[in-house]
C-alpha positions as CSV (number, residue, x, y, z in Angstrom):
1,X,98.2,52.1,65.5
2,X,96.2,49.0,67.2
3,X,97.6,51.0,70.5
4,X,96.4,54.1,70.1
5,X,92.7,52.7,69.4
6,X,92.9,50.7,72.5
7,X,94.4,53.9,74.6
8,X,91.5,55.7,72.8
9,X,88.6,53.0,73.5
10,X,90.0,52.7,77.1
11,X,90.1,56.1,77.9
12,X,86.4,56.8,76.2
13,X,85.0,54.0,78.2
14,X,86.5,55.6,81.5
15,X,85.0,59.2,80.6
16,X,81.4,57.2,80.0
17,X,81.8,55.3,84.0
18,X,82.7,58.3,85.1
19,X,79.9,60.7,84.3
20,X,77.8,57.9,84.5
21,X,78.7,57.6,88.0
22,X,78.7,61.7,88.6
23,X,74.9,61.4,87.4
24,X,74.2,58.7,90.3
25,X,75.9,60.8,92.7
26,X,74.2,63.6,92.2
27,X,70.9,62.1,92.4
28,X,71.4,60.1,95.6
29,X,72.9,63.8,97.2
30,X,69.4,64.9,95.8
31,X,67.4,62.3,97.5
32,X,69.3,62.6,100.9
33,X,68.8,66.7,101.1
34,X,66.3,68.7,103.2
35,X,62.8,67.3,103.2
36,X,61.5,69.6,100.6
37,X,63.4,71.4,98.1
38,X,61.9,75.3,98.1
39,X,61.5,74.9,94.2
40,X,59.2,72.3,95.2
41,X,57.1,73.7,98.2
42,X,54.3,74.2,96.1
43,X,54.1,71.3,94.2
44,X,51.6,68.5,95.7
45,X,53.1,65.1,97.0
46,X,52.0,62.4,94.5
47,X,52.5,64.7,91.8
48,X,55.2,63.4,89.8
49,X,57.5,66.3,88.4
50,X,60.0,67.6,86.1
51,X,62.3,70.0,87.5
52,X,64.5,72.3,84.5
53,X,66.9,74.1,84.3
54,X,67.2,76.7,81.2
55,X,68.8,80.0,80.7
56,X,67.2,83.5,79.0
57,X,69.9,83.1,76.3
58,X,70.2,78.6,75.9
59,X,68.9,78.4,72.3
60,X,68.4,74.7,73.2
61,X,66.2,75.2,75.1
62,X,64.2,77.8,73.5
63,X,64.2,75.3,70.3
64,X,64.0,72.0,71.6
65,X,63.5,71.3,75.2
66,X,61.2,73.9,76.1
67,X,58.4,72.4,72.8
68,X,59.3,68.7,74.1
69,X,58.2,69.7,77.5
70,X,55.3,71.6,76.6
71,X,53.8,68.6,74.3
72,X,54.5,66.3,77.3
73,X,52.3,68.8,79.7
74,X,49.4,68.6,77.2
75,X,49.9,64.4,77.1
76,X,49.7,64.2,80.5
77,X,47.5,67.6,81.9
78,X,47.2,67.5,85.7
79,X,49.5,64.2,86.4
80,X,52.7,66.3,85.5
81,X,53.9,69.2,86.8
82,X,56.9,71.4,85.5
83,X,58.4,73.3,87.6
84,X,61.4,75.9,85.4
85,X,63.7,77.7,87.1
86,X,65.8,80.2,85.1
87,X,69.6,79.0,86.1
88,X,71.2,82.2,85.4
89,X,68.5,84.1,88.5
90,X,68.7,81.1,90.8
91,X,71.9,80.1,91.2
92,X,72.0,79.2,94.5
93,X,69.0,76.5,93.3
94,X,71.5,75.9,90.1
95,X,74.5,75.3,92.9
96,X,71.8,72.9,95.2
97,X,70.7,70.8,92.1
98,X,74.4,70.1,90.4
99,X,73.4,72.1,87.7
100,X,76.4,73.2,85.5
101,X,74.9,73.5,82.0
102,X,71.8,74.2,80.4
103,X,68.6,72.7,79.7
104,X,69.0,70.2,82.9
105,X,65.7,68.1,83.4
106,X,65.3,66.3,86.4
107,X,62.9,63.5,86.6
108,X,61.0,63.1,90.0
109,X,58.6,60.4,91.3
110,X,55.2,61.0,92.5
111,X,57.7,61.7,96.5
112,X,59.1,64.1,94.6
113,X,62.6,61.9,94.7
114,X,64.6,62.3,91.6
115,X,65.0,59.5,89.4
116,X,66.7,61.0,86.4
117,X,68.6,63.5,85.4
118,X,69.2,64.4,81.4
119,X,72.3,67.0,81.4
120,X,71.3,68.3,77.6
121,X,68.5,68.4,75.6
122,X,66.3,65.6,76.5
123,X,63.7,64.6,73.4
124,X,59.9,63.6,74.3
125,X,60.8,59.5,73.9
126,X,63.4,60.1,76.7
127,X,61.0,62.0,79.0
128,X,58.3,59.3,78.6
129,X,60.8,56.5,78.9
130,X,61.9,57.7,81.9
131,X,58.6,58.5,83.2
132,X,56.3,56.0,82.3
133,X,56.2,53.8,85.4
134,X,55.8,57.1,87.6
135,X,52.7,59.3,85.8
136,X,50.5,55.8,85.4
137,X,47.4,56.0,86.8
């Protein structure tokens, strides 16, 4: 029985370094792509930005992710910009960002490099969290 936990624990742990690692991947292939994404061509450098990812029929993010991210604009007005991008149209931007499920929130600095990425719904502490060092003024 003590086994099986062990096999269990080990192989958990293993599943949590590995899609931790997939999520640092993907941002460093991110960072090192074109100079400007064309998502982001009219977005103003030193504008730090959230880039998601949501689908017509993701009740997620009809329920959640899309009323987080629309309290977060009104927090922080003109020093945030959201860019959405409906998946299931652009999937060539879907294939470019390593998006595979939906809501996907990326997290970009003021460069428009991306910092984070939140595969899931991602709730308002999370956002801010991960986003208060970049949107200070």
């Amino acid at each position: 029985m003590l086994e099986r936990a062990l096999i269990v624990i080990v192989f958990a742990a293993v599943m949590i370094a590995a899609w931790v690692l997939y999520n640092r991947w993907t941002l460093r292939r991110l960072a090192t792509r074109a100079p400007v994404d064309p998502l982001l061509a009219d977005v103003a450098q030193g504008t730090p930005t959230i880039v998601y990812f949501s689908t017509p029929f993701c009740v997620p993010c009809k329920t959640q992710q899309q009323p987080v991210l629309a309290e977060l604009e009104t927090l922080l007005g003109q020093r945030l910009r959201v860019v959405r991008v409906n998946a299931a149209e652009d999937t060539a931007a879907s294939d470019r960002w390593g998006v595979f499920s939906a809501p996907t929130t990326f997290v970009l600095d003021g460069q428009l490099r991306p910092q984070y990425v939140n595969r899931g719904v991602a709730s308002l502490a999370v956002l801010r969290r991960r986003s208060r060092r970049r949107w200070r003024r």
